[in-house]
C-alpha positions as CSV (number, residue, x, y, z in Angstrom):
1,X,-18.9,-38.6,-33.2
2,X,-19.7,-40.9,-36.1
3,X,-20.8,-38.2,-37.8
4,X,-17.7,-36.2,-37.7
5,X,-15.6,-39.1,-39.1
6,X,-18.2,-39.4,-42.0
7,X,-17.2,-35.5,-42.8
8,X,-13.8,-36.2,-41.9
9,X,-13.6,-39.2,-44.3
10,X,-15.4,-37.0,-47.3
11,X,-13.4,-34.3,-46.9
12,X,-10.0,-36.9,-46.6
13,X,-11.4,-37.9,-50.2
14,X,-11.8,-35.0,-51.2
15,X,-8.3,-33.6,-50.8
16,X,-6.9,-37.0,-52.1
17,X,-9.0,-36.7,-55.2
18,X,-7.5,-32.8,-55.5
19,X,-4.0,-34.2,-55.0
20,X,-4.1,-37.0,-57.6
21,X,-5.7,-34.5,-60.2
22,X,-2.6,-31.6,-59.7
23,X,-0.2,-34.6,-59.7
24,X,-1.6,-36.7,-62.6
25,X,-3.6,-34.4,-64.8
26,X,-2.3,-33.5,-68.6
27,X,1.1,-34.3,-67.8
28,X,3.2,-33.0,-71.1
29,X,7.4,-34.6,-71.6
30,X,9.1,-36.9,-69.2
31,X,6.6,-38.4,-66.5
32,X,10.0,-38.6,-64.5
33,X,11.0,-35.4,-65.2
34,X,7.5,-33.7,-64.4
35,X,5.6,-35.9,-61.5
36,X,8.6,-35.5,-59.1
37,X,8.2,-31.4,-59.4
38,X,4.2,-31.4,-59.1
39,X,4.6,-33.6,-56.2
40,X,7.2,-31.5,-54.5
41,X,4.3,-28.6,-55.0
42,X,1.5,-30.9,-53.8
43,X,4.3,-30.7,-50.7
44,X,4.4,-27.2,-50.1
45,X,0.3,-26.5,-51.1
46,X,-0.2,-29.3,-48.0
47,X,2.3,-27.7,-45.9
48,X,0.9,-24.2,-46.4
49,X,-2.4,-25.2,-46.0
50,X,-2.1,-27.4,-42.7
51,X,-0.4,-24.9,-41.0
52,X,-2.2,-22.1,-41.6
53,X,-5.5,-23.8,-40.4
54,X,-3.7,-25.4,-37.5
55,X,-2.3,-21.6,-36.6
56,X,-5.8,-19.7,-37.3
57,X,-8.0,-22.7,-35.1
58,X,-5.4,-22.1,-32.1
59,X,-5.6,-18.4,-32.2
60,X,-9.2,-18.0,-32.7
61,X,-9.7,-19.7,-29.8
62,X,-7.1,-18.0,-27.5
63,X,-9.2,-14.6,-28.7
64,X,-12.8,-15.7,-28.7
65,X,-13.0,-14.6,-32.1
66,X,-13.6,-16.4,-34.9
67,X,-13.2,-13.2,-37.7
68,X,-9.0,-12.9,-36.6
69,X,-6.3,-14.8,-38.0
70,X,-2.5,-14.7,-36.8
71,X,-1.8,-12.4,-39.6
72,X,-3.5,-9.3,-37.5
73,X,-0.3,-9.0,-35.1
74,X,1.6,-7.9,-38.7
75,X,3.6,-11.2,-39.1
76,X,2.8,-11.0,-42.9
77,X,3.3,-7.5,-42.9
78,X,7.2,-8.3,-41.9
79,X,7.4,-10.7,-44.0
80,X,6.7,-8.0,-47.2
81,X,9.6,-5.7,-44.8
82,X,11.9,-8.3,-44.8
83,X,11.5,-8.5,-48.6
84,X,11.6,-4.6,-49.3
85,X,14.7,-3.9,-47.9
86,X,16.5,-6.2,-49.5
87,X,15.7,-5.5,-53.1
88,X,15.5,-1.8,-51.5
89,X,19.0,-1.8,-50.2
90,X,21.0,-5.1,-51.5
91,X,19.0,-4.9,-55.1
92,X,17.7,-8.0,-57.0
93,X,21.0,-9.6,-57.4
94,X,22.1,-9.6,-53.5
95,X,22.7,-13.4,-52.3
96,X,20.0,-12.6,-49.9
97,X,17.7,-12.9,-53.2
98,X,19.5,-15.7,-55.2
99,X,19.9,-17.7,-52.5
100,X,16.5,-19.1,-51.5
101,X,17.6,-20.9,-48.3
102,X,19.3,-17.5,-47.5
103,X,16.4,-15.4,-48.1
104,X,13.6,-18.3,-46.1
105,X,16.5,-18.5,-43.2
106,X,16.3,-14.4,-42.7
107,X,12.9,-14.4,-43.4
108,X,11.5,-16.7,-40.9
109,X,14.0,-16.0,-38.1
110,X,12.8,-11.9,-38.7
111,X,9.2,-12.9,-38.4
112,X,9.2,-14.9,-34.9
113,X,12.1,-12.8,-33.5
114,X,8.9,-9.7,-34.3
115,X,6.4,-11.8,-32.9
116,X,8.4,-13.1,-29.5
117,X,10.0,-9.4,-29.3
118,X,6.1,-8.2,-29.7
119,X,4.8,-10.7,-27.0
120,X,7.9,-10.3,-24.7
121,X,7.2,-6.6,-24.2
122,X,3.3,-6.3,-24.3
123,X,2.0,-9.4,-22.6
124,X,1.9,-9.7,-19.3
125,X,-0.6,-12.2,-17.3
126,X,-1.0,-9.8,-14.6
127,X,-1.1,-6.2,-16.3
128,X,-2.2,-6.2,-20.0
129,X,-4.6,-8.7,-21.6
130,X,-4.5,-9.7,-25.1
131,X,-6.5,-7.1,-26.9
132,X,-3.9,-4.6,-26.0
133,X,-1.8,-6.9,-27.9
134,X,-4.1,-7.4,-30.6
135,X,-4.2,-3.7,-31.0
136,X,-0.8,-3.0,-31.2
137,X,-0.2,-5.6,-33.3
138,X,-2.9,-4.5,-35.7
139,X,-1.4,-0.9,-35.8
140,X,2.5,-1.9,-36.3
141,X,0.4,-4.0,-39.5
142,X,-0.2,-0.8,-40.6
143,X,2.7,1.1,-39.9
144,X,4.8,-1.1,-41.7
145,X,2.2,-1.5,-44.5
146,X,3.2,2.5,-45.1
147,X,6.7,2.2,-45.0
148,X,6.6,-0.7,-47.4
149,X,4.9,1.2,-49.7
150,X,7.1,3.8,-49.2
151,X,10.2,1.6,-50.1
152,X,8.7,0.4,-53.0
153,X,7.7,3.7,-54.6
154,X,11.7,4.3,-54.6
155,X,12.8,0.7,-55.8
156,X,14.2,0.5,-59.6
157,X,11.1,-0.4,-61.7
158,X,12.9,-3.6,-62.8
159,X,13.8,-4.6,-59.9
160,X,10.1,-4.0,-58.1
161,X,8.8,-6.4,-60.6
162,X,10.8,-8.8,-59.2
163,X,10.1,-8.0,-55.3
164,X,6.5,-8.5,-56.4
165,X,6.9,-11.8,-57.0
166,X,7.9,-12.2,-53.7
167,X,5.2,-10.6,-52.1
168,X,2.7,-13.2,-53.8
169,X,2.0,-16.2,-52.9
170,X,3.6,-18.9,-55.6
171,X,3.5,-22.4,-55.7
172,X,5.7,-23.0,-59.0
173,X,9.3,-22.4,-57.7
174,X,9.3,-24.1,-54.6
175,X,12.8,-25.6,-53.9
176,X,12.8,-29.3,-52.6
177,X,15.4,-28.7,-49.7
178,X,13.0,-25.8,-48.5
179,X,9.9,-28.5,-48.4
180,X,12.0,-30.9,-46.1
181,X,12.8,-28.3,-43.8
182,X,9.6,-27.3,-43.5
183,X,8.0,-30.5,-43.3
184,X,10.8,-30.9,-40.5
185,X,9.4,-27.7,-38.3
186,X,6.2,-28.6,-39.0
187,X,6.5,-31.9,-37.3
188,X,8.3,-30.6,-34.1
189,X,5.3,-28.1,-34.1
190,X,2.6,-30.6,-34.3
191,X,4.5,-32.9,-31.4
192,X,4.2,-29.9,-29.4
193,X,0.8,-28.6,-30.3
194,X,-1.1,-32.1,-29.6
195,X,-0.1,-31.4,-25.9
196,X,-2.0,-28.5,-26.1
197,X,-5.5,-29.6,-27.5
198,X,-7.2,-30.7,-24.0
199,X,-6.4,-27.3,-22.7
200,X,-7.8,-25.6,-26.2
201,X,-11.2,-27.0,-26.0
202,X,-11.4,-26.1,-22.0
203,X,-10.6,-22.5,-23.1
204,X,-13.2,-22.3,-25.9
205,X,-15.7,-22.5,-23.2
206,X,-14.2,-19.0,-21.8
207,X,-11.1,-17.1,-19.9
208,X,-13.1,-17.5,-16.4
209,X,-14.2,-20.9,-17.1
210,X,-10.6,-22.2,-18.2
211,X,-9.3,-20.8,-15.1
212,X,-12.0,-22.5,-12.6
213,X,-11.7,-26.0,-14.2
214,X,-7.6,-26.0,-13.6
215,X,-6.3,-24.6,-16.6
216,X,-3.4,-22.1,-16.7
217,X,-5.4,-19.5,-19.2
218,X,-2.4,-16.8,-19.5
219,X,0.7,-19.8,-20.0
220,X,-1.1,-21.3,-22.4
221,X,-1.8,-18.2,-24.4
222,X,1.8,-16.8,-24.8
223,X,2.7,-21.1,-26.1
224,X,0.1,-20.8,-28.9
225,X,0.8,-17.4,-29.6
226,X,4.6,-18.2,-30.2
227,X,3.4,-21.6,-31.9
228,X,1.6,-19.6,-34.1
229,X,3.9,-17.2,-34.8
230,X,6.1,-20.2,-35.9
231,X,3.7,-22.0,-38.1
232,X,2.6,-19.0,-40.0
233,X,6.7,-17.7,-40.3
234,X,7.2,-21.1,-41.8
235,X,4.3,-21.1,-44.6
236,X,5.2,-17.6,-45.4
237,X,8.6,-18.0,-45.7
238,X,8.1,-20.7,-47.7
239,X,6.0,-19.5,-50.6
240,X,5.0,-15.9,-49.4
241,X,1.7,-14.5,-47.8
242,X,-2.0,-15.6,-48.0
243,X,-3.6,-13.5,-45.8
244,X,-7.7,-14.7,-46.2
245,X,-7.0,-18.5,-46.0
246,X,-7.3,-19.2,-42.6
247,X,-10.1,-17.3,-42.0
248,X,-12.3,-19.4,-44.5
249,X,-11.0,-22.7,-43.8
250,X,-11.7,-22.2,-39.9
251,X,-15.3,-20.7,-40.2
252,X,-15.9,-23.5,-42.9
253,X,-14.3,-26.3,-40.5
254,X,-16.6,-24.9,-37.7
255,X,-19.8,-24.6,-39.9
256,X,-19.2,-28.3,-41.2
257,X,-18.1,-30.0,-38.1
258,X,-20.1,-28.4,-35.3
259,X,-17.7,-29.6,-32.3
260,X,-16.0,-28.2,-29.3
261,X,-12.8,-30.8,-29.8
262,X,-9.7,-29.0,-31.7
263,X,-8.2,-32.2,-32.5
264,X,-11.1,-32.9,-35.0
265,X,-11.6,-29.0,-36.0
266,X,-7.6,-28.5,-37.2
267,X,-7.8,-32.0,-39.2
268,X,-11.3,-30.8,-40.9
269,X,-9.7,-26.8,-41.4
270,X,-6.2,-28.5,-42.9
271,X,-8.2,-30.8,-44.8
272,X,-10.2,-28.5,-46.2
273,X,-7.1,-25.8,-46.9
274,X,-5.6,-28.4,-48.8
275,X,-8.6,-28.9,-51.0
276,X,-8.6,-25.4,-51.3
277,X,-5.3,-24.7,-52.4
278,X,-4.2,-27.6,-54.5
279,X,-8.1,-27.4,-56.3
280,X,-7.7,-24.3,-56.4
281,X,-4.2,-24.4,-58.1
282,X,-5.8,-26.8,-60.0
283,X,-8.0,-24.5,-62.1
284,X,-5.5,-21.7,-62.2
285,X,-3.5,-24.1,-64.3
286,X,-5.9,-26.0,-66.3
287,X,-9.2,-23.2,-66.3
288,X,-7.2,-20.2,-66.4
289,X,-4.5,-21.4,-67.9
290,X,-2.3,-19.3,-65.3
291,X,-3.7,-15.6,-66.2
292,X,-3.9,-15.0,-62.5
293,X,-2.6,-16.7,-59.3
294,X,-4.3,-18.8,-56.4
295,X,-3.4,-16.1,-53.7
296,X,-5.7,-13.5,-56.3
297,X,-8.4,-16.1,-55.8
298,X,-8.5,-16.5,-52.1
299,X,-7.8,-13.0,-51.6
300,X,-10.8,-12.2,-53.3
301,X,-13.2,-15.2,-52.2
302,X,-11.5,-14.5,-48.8
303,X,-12.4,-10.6,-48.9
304,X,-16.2,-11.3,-49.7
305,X,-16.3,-13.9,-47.2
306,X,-15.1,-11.4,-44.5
307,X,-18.0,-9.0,-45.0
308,X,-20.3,-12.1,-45.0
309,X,-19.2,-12.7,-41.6
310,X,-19.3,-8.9,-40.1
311,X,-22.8,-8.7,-41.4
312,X,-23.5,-12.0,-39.3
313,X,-21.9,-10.7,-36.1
314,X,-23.3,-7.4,-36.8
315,X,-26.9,-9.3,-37.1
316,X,-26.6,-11.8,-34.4
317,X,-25.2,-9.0,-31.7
């Protein structure tokens, strides 16, 4: 246990030291005019960041699976719909696009009705188990993969530019208002999700086990899969998908911390999501000097990381 807090503690400094470098670093005109917007992306980098660990350590979990992340039921994937068919239909000056609390409001309320439509119809306690939802989740992913690309092959040029930058993840126009609602949603989910963490680490030990020892396995599924659902709406909404995060910051969280407790595995994951993304914008800003985006970066460390890890299930099985 003393151990863990030692880890815990270095990785605490290490996303402090991360934050004060994005916040403080080369800091060119008015300090007034310029620390308020870095901090108000240090917001949304640590919103992101949190709940896309807290999401991915909940569902991993739930599936006995540590190589899936939420974004296999396709939650990401309607996110890039949502987008589409309003440049496709409405076009790049539609309110739906100028209006950024319009656009995150339709966005996010698209994304969990999907998920809570998805789970409504295909889980059931008593008939289907979760890798039938899994499954279809993973082929709707698909599905509306195609007929996103489809859309887009028929948008204006001009105006596909423009969905683009939608479909990315960006920290550098995120509005303030957005933050606090966020921040907002993301308490209310954590209030909710700390009721759940005895009942997580019973049901890492196993569906039959979890049931013997008292717990109700199938109840507690559908809340973290709707929690989930929530958490990873909101970060998406918010400043678009990145789809390899939580699957390195978990695998690295349970590498580092070697523990059975979620309460301690979510803080280690968020912290080290955090260092990720704001060290990570970091460098894209000061290394790269912004020739490509953080979202390129994970994607790609993310991708390589995911074969590293099917070659070690492939081994170990």
């Amino acid at each position: 246990m003393r151990k863990n807090s030692t880890k815990l503690l270095i990785l605490f400094g290490l996303a402090i030291v991360c934050i004060l470098l994005f916040s403080f670093y080369n800091i060119q005109g008015g300090f007034s005019y310029a620390f308020p917007r870095r901090l108000i992306r240090v917001c949304a980098m640590v919103i992101t960041g949190i709940a896309i660990a807290y999401s991915t350590i909940m569902f991993q979990t739930i599936t006995q699976n540590r190589i899936l992340t939420p974004s296999i039921m396709g939650i990401d994937s309607m996110y890039e719909v949502v987008q589409t068919i309003i440049f496709f239909s409405l076009g790049a000056s539609s309110i739906f696009v100028v209006n950024r609390y319009l656009n995150f409001g339709v966005a996010i309320i698209v994304m969990v009705a999907f998920a809570l439509i998805l789970y409504r119809f295909l889980f059931r306690a008593d008939k289907h188990p979760i890798y039938l939802l899994l499954l279809v989740g993973m082929i709707l992913g698909v599905l509306l993969g195609n007929f996103v690309n489809f859309l887009q092959v028929l948008i204006d040029p001009i105006e596909y530019i423009s969905l683009q930058n939608k479909l990315f993840a960006s920290f550098t126009n995120v509005k303030s208002e957005l933050v606090y609602i966020c921040i907002v949603i993301l308490g209310i989910a954590f209030i909710y999700g700390s009721r759940l963490m005895r009942e997580l680490d019973v049901m890492s030990l196993g569906r039959e086990t979890a049931i013997n020892l008292g717990v109700n396995y199938d109840k507690i599924v559908l809340k973290v899969l709707v929690l989930s659902s929530i958490l990873i709406a909101t970060s998406t909404a918010l400043v678009g998908p990145v789809t390899f995060l939580g699957l390195i910051v978990s695998n690295l969280a349970y590498q580092f911390m070697v523990t059975y407790k979620h309460s301690i595995l979510i803080t280690a994951a968020s912290l080290i999501s955090i260092i990720a993304l704001v060290g990570g914008q970091f460098l894209v800003l000061h290394v790269f000097n912004l020739n490509t985006t953080i979202s390129v970066i994970i994607n790609f460390v993310g991708g390589i990381y995911f074969i590293y890890l099917l070659l070690k299930e492939s081994r170990s099985a």
